[in-house]
DRENVEX-497396 format. One line per field, with one value per residue (C-alpha): residue number from 1; y, z negated, x negated. Coordinates in steps of 0.02 Angstrom, whole numbers. Example, Ala and Ser with C-alpha at 12.3 -4.5 7.8 and 13.67 -1.06 7.14 Angstrom:
residues 2
resi	1,2
c2	-225,-53
c3	-390,-357
c1	-615,-684
This chain:
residues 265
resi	1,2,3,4,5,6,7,8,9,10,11,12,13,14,15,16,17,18,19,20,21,22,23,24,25,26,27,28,29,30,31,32,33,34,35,36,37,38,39,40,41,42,43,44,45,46,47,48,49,50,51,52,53,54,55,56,57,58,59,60,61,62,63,64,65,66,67,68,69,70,71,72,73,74,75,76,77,78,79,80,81,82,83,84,85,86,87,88,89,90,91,92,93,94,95,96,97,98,99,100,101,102,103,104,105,106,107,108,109,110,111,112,113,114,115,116,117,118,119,120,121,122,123,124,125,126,127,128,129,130,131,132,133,134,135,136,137,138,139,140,141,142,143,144,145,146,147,148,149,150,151,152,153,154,155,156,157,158,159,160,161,162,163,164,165,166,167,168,169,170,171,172,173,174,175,176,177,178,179,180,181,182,183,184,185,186,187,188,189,190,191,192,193,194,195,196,197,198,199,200,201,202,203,204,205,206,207,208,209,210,211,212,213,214,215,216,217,218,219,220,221,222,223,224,225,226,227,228,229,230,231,232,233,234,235,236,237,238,239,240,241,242,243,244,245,246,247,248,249,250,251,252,253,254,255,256,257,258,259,260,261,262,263,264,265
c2	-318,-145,-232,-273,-117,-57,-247,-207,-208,-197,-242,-227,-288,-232,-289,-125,60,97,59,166,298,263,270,424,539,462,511,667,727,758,747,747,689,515,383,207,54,-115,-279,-459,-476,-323,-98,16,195,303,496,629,797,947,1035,862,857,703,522,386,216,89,-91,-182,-359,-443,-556,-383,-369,-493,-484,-451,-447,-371,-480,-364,-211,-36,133,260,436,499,673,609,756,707,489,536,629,487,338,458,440,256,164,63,-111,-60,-172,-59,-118,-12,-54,25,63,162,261,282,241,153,146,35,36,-102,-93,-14,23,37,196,190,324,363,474,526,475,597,575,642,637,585,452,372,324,435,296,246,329,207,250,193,253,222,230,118,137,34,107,85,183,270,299,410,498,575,615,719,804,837,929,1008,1108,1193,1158,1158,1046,891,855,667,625,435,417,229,229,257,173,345,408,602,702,907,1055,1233,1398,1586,1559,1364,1189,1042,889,694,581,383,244,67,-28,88,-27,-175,-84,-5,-93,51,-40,149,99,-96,-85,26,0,140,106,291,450,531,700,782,882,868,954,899,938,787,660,699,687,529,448,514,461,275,259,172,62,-6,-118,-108,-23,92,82,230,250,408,463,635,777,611,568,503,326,287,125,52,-123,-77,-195,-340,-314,-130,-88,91,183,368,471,641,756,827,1013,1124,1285
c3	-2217,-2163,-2020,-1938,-1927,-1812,-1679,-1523,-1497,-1316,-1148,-1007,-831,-656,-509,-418,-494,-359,-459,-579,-487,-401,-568,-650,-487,-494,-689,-658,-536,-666,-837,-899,-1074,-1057,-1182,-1150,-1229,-1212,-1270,-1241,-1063,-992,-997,-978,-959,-948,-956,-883,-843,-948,-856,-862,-651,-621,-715,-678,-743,-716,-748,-721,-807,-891,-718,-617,-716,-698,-880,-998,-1179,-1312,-1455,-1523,-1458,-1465,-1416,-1351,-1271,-1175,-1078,-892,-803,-903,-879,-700,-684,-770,-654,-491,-518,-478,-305,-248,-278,-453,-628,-726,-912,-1041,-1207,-1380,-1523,-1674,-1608,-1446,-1249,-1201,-1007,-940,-756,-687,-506,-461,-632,-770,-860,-1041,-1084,-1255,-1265,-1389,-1406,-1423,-1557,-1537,-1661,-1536,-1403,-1364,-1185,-1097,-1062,-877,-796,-770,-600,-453,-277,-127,-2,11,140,154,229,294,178,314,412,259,217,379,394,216,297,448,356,233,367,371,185,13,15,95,141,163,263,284,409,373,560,631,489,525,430,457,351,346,302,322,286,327,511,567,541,539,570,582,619,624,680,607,787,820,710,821,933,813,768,590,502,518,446,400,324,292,174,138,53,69,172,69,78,-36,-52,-166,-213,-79,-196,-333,-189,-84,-234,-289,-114,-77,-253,-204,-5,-7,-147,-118,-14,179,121,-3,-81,-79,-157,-176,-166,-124,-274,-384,-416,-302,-327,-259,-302,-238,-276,-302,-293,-263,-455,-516,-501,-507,-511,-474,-504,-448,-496,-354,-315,-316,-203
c1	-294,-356,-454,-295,-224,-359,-337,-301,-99,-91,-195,-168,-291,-276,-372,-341,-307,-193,-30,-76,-115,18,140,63,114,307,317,221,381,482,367,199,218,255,311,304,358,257,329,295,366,283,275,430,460,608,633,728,661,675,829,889,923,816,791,641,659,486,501,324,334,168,153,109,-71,-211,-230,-76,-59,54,117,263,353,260,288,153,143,21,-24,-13,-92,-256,-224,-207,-368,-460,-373,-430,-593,-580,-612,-499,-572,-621,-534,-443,-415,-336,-272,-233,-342,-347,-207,-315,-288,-463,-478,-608,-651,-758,-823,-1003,-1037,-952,-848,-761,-646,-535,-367,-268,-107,6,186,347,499,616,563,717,730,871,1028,1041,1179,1336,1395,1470,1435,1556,1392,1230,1102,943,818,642,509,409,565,647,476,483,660,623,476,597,712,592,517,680,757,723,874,936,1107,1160,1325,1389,1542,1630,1695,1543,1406,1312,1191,1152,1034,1034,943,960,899,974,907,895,961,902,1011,940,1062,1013,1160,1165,1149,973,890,902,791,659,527,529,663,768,908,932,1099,1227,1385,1521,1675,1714,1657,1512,1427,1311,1179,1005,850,712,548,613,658,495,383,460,440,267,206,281,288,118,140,327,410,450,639,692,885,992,1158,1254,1433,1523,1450,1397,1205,1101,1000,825,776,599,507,321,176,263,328,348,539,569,760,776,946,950,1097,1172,1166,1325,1348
């Protein structure tokens, strides 16, 4: 019976490192101990950050890996700065397997040669996933993903914060920035679309005039840590001084959620 306690609970196979890599810089915006709970059906992880101003919430099933098994729910924590160090030193085309042992994170990486590392996994007396927030927002825009990242580096060269204004009459879009001597204003209009081969802005739906205002840093990390990895369009839904929602498909598979609390002057 001792034997068993030391069986491997949980592997998991990846043709490709990159959505790991990709997933350790999108936790490592807002935390770097992470805890994560594997089950059956596939990995989950949900935290807020420590001033509580910004929430991440993965869902990768079993059918994203090559390889996937996990015969009962488990919970695990790890130190992401150091998981992220180890996954870097991957290429590209290299098979990334890592599973759970004798309270340990093995990571194998298969590709020129071989490399076999162990981690500790780290406990903590409270890892109960933060509740998703139950909201509703009176404006969604969908958005193409390289379209947004550089509207966010348009304003950031002028702001530490981005505004985000949605006028019903017009289905505008305008973003905003500003410090004690510029502004920054990007506006984008539904029927531009038609025109732009970018995808700017696919749809827009506002039940109410919105405006509000967020921290850039959190939503540029976010999208820079995902922009390769996810889908043509990114979902954003917000409403007047209420959180704003990022939501992304990564990988064909990964679904990740971001809420952002707004920022009061």
């Amino acid at each position: 019976m001792s034997e068993s306690v030391t069986e491997l609970q949980f592997t998991a196979v990846s043709k490709s490192p990159e959505m790991w890599k990709s997933v350790s810089s999108a936790i490592m915006t807002i935390v770097d101990e992470a805890y994560f709970e594997a089950g059956p059906t596939g990995l989950t992880f949900r935290s807020m950050d420590p001033s509580h101003v910004a929430l991440v919430d993965l869902i990768w099933p079993n059918s994203a890996f090559e390889k996937y098994e996990c015969p009962s729910t488990i919970k695990f924590g790890l130190k992401m700065s150091d998981f992220a160090k180890i996954i870097k030193r991957s290429n590209s085309n290299d098979s990334i397997e890592i599973g759970i042992k004798d309270n340990s994170l093995n990571i194998k990486t298969t590709g020129g040669y071989t490399r076999n590392y162990k981690m500790n996994l780290i406990q903590s007396a409270d890892t109960n996933a933060s509740p998703l927030p139950k909201l509703s927002f009176d404006s969604k825009i969908v958005i193409g993903t390289s379209a947004l990242d550089k509207v966010l580096n348009d304003i950031h060269v002028i702001s530490d914060n981005i505004g985000i204004e949605t006028i019903a009459e017009k289905a505008t879009v305008t973003f905003s920035g500003n410090n004690d001597t510029s502004t920054a204003i990007v506006t984008i209009e539904e029927e531009e679309e038609k025109n732009n081969n970018e995808n700017l802005l696919q749809e827009v739906e506002i039940k109410e005039n919105s405006i509000s205002s967020y921290n850039m840093e959190f939503i540029s990390k976010m999208v820079g840590a995902l922009s390769c990895a996810s889908s043509d369009t990114i979902i954003l839904e917000y409403s007047s001084k209420k959180p704003l929602r990022l939501e992304f498909t990564a990988f064909d598979a990964l679904k990740v959620q971001f809420f952002l609390a707004p920022r009061i002057d």
